[in-house]
mmCIF file of the N, C-alpha and C atoms, coordinates in Angstrom:
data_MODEL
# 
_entry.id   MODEL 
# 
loop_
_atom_site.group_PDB 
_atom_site.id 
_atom_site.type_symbol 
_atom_site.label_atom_id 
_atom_site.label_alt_id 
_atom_site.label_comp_id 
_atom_site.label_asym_id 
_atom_site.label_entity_id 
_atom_site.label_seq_id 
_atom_site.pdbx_PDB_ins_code 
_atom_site.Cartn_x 
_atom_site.Cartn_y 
_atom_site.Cartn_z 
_atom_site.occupancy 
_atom_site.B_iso_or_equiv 
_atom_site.pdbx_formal_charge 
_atom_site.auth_seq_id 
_atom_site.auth_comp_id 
_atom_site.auth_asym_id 
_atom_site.auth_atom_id 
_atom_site.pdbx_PDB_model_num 
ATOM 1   N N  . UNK A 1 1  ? 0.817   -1.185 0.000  1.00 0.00 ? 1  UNK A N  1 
ATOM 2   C CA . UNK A 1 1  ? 0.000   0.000  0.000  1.00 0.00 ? 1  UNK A CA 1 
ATOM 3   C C  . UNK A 1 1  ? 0.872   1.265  0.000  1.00 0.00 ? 1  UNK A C  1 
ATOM 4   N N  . UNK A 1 2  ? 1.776   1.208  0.834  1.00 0.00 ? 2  UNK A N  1 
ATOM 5   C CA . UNK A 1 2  ? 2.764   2.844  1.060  1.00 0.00 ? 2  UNK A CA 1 
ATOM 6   C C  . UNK A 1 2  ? 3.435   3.052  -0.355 1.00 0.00 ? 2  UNK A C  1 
ATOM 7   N N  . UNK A 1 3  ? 4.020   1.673  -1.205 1.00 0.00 ? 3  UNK A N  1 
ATOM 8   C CA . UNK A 1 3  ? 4.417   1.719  -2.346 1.00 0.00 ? 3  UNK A CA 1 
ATOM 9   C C  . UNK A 1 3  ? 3.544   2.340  -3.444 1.00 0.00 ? 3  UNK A C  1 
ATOM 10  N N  . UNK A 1 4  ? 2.385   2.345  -3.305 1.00 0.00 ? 4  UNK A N  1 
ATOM 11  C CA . UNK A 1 4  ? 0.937   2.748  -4.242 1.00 0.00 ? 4  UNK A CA 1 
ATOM 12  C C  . UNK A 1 4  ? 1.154   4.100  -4.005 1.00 0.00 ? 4  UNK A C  1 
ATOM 13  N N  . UNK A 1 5  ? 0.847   4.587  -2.775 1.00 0.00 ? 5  UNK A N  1 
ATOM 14  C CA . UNK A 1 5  ? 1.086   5.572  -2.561 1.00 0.00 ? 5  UNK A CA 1 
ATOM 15  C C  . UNK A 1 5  ? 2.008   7.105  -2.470 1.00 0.00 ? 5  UNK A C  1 
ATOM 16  N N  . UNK A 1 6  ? 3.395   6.363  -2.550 1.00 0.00 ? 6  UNK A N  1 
ATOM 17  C CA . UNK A 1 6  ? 4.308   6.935  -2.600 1.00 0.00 ? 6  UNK A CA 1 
ATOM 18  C C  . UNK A 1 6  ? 4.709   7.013  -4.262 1.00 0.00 ? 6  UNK A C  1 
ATOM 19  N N  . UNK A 1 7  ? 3.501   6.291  -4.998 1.00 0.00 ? 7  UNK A N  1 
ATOM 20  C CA . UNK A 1 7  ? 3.708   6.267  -6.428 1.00 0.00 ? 7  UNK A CA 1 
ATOM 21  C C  . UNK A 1 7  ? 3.248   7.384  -6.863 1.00 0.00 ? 7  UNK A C  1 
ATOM 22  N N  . UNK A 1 8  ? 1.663   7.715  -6.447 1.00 0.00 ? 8  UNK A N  1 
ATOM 23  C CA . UNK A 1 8  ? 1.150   8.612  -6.705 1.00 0.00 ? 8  UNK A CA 1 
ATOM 24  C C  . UNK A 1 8  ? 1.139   10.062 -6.307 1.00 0.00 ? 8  UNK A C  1 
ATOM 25  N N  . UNK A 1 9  ? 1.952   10.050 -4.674 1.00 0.00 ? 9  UNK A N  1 
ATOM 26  C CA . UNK A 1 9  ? 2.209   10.877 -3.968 1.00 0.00 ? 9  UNK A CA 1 
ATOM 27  C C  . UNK A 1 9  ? 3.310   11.423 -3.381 1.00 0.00 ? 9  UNK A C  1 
ATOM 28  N N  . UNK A 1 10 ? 4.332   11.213 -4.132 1.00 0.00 ? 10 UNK A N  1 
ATOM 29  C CA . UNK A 1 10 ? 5.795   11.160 -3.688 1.00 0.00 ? 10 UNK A CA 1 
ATOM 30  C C  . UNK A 1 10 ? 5.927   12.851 -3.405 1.00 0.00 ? 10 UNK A C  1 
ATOM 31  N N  . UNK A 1 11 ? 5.438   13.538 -3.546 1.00 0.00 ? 11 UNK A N  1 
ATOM 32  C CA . UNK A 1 11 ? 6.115   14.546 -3.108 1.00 0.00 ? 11 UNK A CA 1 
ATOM 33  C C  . UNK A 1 11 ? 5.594   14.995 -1.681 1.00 0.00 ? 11 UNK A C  1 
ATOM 34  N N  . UNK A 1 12 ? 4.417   14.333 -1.355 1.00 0.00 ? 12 UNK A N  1 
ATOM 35  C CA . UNK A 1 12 ? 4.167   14.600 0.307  1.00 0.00 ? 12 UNK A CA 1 
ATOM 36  C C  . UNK A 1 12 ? 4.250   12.922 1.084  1.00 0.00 ? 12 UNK A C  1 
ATOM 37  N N  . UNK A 1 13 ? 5.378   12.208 0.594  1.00 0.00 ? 13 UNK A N  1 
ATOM 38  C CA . UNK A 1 13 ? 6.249   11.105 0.871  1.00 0.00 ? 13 UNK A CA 1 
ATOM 39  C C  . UNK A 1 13 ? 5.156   10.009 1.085  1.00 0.00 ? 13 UNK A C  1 
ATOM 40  N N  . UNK A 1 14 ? 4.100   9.735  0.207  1.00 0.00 ? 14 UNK A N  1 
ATOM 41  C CA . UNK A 1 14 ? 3.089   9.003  0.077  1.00 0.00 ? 14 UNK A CA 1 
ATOM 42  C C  . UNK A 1 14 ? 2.027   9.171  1.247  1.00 0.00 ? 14 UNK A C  1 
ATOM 43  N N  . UNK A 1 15 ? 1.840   10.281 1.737  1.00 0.00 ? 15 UNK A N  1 
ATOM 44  C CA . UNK A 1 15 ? 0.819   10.771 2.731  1.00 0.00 ? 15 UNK A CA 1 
ATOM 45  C C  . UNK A 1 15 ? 0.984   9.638  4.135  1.00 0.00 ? 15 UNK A C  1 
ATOM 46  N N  . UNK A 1 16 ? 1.982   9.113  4.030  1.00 0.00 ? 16 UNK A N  1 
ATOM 47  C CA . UNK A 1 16 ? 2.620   8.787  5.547  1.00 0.00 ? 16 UNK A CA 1 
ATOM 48  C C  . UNK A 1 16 ? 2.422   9.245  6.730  1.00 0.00 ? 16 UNK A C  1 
ATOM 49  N N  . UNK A 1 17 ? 2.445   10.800 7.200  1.00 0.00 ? 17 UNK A N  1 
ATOM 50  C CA . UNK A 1 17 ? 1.758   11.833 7.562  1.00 0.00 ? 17 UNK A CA 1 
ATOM 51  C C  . UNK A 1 17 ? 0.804   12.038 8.079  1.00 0.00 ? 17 UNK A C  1 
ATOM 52  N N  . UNK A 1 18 ? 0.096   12.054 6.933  1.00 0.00 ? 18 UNK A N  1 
ATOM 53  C CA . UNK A 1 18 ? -1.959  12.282 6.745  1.00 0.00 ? 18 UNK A CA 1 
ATOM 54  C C  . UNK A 1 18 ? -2.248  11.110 8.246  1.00 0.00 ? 18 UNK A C  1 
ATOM 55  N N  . UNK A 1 19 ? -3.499  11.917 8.808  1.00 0.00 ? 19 UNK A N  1 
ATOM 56  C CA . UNK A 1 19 ? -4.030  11.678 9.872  1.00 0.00 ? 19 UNK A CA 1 
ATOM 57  C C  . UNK A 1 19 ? -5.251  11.028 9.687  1.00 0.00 ? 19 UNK A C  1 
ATOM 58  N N  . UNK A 1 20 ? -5.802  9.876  10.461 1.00 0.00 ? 20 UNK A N  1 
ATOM 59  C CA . UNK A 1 20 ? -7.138  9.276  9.953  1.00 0.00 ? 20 UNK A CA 1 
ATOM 60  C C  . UNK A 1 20 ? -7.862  10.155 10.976 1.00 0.00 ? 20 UNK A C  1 
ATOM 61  N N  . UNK A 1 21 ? -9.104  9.838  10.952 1.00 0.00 ? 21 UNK A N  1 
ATOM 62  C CA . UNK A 1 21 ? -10.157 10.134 11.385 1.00 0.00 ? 21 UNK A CA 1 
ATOM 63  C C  . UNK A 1 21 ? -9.781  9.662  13.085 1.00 0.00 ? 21 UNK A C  1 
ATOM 64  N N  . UNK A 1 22 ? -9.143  9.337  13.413 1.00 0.00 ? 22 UNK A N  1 
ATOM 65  C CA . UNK A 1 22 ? -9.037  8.910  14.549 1.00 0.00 ? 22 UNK A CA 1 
ATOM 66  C C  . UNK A 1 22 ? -7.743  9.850  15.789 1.00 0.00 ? 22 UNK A C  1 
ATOM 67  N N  . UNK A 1 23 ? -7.417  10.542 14.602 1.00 0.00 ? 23 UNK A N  1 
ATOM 68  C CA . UNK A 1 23 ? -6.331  11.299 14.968 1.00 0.00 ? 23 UNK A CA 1 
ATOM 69  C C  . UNK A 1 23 ? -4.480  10.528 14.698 1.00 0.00 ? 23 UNK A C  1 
ATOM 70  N N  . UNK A 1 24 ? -4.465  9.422  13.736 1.00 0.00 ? 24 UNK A N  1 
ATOM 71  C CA . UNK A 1 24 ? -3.428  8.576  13.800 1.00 0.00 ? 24 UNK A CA 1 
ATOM 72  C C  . UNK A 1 24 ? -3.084  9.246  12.404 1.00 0.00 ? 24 UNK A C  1 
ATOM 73  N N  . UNK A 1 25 ? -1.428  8.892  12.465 1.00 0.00 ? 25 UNK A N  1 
ATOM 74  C CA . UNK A 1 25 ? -0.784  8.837  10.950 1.00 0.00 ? 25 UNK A CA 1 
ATOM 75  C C  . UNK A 1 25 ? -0.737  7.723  10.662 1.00 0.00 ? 25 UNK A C  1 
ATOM 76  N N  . UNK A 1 26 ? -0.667  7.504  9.130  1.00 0.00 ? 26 UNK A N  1 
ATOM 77  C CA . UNK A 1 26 ? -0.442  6.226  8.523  1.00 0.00 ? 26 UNK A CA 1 
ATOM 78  C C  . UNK A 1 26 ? 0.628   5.469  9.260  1.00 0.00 ? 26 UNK A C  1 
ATOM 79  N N  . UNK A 1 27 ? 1.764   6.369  8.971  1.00 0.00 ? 27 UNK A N  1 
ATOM 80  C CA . UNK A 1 27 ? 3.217   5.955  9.898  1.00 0.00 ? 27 UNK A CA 1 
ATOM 81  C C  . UNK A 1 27 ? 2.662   5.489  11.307 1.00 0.00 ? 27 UNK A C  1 
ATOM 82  N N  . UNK A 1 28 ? 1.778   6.080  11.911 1.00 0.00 ? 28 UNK A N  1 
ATOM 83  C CA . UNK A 1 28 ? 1.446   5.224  13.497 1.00 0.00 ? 28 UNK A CA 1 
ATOM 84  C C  . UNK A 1 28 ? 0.906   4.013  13.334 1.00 0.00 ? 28 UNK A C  1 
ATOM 85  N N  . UNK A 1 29 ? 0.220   3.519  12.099 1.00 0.00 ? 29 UNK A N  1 
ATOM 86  C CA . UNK A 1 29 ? -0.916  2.660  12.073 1.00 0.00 ? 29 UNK A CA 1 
ATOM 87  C C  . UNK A 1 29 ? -0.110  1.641  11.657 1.00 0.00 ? 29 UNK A C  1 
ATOM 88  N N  . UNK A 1 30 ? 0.772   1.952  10.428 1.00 0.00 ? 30 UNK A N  1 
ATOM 89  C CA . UNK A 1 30 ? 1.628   0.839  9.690  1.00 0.00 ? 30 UNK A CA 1 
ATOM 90  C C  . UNK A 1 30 ? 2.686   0.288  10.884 1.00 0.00 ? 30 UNK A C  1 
ATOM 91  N N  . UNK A 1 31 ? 2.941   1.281  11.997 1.00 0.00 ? 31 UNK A N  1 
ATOM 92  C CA . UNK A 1 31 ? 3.967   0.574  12.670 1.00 0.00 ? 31 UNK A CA 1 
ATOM 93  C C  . UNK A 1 31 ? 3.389   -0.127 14.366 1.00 0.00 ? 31 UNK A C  1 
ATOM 94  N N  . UNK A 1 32 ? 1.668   -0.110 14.539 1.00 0.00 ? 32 UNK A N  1 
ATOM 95  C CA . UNK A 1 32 ? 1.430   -0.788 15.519 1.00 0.00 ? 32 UNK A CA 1 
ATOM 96  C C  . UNK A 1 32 ? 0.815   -2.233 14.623 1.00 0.00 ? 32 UNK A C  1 
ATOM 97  N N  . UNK A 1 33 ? 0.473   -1.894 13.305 1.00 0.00 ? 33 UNK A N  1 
ATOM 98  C CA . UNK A 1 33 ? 0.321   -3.041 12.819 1.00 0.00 ? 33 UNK A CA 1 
ATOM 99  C C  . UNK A 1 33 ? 0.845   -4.176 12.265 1.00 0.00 ? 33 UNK A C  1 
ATOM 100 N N  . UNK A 1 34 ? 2.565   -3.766 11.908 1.00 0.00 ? 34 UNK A N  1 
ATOM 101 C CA . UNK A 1 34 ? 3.315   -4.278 11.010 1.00 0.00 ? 34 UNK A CA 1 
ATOM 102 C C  . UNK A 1 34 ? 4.844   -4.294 12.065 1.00 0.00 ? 34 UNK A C  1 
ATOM 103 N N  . UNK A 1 35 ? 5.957   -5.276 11.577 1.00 0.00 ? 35 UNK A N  1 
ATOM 104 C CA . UNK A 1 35 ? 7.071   -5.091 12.758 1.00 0.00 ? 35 UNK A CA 1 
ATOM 105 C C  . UNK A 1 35 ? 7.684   -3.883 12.256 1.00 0.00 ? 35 UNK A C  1 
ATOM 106 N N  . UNK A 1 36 ? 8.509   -3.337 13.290 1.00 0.00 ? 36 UNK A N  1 
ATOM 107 C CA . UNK A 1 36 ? 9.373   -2.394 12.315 1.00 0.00 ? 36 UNK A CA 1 
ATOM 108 C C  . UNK A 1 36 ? 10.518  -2.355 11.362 1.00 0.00 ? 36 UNK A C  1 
ATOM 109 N N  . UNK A 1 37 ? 11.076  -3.686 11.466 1.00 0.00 ? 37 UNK A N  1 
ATOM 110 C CA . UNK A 1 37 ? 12.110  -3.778 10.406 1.00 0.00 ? 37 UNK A CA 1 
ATOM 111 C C  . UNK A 1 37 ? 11.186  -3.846 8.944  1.00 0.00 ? 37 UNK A C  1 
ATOM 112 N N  . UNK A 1 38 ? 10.195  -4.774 8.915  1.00 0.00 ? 38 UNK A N  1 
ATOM 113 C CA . UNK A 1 38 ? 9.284   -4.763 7.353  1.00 0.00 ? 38 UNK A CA 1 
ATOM 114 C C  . UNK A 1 38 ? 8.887   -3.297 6.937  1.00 0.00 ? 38 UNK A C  1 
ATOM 115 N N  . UNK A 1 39 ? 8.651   -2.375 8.251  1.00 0.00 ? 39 UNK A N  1 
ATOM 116 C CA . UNK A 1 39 ? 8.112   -1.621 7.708  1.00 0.00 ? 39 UNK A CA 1 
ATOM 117 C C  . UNK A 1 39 ? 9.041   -0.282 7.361  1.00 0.00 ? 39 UNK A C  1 
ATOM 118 N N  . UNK A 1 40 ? 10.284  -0.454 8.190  1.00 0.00 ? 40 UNK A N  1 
ATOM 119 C CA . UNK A 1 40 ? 11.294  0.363  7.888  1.00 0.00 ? 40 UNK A CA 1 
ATOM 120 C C  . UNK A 1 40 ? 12.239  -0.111 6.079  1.00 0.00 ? 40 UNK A C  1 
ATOM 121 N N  . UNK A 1 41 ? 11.993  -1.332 5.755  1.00 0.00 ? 41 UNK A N  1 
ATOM 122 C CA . UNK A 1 41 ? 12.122  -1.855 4.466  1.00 0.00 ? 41 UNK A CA 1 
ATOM 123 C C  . UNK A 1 41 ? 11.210  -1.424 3.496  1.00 0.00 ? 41 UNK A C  1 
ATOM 124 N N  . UNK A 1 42 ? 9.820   -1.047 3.305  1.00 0.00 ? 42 UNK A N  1 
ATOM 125 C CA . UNK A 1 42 ? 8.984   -0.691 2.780  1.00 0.00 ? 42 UNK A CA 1 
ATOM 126 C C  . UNK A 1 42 ? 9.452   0.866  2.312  1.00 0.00 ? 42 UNK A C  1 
ATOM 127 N N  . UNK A 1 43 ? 9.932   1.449  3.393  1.00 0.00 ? 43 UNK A N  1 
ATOM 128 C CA . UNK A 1 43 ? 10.017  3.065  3.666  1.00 0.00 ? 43 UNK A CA 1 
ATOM 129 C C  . UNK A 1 43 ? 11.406  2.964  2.819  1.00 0.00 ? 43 UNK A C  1 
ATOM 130 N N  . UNK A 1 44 ? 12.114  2.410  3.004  1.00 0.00 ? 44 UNK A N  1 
ATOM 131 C CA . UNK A 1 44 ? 13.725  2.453  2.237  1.00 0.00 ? 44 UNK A CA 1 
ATOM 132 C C  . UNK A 1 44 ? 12.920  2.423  0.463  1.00 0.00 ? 44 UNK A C  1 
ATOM 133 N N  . UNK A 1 45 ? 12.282  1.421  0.633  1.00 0.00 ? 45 UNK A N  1 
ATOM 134 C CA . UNK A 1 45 ? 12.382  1.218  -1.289 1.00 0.00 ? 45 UNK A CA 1 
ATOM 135 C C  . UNK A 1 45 ? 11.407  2.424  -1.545 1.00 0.00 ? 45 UNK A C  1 
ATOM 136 N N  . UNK A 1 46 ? 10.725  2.706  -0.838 1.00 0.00 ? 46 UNK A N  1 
ATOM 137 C CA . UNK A 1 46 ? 10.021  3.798  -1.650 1.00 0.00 ? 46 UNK A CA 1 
ATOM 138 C C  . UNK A 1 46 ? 10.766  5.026  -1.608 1.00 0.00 ? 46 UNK A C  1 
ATOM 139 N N  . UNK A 1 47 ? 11.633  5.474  -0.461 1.00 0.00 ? 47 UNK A N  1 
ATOM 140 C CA . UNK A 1 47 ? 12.395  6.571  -0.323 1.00 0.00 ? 47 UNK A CA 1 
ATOM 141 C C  . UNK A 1 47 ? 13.649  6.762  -0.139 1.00 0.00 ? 47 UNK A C  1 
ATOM 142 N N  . UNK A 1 48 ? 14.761  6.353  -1.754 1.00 0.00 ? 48 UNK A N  1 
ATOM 143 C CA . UNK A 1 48 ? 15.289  5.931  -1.539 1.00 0.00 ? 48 UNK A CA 1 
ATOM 144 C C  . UNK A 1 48 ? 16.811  7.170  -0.585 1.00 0.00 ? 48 UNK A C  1 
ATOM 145 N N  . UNK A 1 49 ? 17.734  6.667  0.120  1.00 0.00 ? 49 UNK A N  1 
ATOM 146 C CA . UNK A 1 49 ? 18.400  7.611  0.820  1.00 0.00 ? 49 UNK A CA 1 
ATOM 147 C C  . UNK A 1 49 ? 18.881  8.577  0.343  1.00 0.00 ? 49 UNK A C  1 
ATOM 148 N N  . UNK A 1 50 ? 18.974  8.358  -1.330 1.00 0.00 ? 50 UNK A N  1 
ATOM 149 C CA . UNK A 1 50 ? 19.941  10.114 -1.729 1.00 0.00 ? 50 UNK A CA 1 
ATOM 150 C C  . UNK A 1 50 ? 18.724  11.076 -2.126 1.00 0.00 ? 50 UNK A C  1 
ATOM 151 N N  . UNK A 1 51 ? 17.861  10.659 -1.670 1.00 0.00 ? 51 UNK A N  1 
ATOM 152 C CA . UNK A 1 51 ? 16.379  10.723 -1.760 1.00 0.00 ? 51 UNK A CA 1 
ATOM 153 C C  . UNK A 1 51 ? 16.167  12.505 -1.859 1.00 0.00 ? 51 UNK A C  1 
ATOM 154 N N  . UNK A 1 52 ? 15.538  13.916 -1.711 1.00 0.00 ? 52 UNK A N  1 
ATOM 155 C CA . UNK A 1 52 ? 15.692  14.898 -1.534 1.00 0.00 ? 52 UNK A CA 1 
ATOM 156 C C  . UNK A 1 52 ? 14.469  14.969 -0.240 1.00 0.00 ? 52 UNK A C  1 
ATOM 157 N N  . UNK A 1 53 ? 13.718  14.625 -0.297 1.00 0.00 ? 53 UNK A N  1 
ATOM 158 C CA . UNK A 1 53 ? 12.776  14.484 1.013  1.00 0.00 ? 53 UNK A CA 1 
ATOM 159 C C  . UNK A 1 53 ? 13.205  14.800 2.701  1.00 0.00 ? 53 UNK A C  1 
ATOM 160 N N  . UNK A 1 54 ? 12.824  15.585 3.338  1.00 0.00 ? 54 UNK A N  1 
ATOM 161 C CA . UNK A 1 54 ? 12.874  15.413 4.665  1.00 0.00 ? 54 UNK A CA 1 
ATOM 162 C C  . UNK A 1 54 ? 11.858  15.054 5.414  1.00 0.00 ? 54 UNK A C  1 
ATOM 163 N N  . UNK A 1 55 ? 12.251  13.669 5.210  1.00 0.00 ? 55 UNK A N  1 
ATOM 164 C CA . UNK A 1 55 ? 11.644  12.783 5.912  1.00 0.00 ? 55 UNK A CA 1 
ATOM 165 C C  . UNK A 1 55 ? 11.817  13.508 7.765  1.00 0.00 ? 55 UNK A C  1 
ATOM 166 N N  . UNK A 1 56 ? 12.825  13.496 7.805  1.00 0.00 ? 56 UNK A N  1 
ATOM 167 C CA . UNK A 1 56 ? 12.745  13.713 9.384  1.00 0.00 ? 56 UNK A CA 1 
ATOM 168 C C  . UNK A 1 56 ? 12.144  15.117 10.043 1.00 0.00 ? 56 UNK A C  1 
ATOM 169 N N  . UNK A 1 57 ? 11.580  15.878 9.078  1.00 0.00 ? 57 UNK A N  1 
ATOM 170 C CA . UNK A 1 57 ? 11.111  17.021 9.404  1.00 0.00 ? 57 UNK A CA 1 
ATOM 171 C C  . UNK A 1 57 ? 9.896   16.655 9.658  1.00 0.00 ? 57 UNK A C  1 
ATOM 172 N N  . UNK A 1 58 ? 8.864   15.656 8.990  1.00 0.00 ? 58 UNK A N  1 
ATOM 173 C CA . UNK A 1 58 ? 8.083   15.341 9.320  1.00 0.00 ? 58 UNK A CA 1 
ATOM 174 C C  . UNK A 1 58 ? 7.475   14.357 10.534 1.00 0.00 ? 58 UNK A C  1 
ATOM 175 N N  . UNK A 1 59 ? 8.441   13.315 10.590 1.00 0.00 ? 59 UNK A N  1 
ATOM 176 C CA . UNK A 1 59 ? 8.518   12.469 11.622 1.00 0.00 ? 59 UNK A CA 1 
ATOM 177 C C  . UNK A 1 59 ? 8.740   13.448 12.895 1.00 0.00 ? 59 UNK A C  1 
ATOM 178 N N  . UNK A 1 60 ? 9.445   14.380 12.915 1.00 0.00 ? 60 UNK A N  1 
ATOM 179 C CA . UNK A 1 60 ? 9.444   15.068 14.510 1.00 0.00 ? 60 UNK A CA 1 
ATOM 180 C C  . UNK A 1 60 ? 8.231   15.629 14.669 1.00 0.00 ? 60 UNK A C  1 
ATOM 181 N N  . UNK A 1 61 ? 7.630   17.041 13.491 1.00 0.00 ? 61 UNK A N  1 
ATOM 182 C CA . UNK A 1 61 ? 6.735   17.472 14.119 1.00 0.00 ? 61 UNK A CA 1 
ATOM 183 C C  . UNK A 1 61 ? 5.094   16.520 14.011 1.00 0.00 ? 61 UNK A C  1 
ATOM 184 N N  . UNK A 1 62 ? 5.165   15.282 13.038 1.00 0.00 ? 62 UNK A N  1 
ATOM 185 C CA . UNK A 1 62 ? 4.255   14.249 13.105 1.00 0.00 ? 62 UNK A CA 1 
ATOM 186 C C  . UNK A 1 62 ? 3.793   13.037 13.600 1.00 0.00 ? 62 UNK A C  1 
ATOM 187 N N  . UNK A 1 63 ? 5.129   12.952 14.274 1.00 0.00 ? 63 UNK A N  1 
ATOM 188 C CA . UNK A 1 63 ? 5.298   11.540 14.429 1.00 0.00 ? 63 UNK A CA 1 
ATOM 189 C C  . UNK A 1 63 ? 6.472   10.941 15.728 1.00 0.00 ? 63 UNK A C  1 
ATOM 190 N N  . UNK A 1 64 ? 6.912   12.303 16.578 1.00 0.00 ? 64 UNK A N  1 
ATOM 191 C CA . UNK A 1 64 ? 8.202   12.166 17.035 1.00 0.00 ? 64 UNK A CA 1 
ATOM 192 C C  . UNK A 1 64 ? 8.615   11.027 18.180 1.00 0.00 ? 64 UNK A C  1 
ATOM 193 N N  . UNK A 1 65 ? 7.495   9.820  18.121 1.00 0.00 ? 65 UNK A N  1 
ATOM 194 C CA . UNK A 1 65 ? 7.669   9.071  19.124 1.00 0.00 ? 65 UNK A CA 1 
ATOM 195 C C  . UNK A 1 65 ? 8.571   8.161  18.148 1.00 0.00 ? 65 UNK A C  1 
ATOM 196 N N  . UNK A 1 66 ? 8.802   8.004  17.048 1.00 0.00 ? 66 UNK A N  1 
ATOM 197 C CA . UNK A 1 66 ? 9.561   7.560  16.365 1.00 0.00 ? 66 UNK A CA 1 
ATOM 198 C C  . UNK A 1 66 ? 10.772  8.043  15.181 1.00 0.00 ? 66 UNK A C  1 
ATOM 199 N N  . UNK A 1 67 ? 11.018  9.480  16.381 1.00 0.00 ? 67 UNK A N  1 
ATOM 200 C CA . UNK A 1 67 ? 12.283  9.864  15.904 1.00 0.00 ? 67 UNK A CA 1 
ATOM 201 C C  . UNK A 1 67 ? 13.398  9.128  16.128 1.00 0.00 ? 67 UNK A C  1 
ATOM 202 N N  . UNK A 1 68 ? 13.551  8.460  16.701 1.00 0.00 ? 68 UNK A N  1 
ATOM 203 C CA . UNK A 1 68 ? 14.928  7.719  17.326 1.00 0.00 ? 68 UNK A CA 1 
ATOM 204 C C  . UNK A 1 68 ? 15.340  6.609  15.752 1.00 0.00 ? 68 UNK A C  1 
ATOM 205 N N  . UNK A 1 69 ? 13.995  6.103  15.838 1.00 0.00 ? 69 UNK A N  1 
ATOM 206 C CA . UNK A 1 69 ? 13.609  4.522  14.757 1.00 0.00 ? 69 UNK A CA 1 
ATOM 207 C C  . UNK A 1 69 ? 14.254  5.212  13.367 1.00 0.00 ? 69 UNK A C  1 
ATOM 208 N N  . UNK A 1 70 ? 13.784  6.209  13.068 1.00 0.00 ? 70 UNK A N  1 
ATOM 209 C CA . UNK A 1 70 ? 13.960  6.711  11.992 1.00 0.00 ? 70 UNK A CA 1 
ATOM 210 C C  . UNK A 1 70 ? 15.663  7.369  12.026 1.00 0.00 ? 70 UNK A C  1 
ATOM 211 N N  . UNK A 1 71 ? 16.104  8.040  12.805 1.00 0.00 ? 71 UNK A N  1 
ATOM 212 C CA . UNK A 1 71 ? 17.722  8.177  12.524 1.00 0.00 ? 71 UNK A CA 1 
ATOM 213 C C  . UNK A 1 71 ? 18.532  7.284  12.686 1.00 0.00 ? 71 UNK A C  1 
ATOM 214 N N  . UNK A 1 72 ? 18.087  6.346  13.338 1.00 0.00 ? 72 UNK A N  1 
ATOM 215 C CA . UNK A 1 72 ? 19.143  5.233  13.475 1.00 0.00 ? 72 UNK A CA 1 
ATOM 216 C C  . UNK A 1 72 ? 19.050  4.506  11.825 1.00 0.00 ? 72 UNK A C  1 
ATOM 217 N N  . UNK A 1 73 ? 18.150  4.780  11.151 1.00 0.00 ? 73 UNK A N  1 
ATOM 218 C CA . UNK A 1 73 ? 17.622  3.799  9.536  1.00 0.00 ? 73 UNK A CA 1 
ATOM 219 C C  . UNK A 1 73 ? 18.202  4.877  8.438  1.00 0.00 ? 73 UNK A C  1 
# 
């Protein structure tokens, strides 16, 4: 699915981000649902590292319980 997405939506990093109705990001949902190495593999092929994206700009002010996950990758 993030691959679909990041097809159509690569410039807001496949709406990873975007908040459901519940108040969750995709990124929260994919990672209480999925382990994190699969899902940190998913995130590599779609974004790849020489990538121009700041990813981590978003993960802090969106997501920052998984700032750590994300600089260590």
């Amino acid at each position: 699915m993030l691959e679909t997405r990041m097809k159509h939506y690569p410039e807001h990093l496949g709406l990873l981000f975007q908040k459901n109705s519940h108040g969750k990001t995709a990124c929260e949902v994919t990672f209480e649902k999925n382990r994190k190495d699969e899902t940190f593999k998913v995130i590599r092929e779609c974004i790849p590292a020489q990538d121009k994206h700041t990813i981590l700009h978003h993960v802090n002010t969106h997501a920052p319980q998984y700032m750590n996950d994300f600089t260590m990758r």
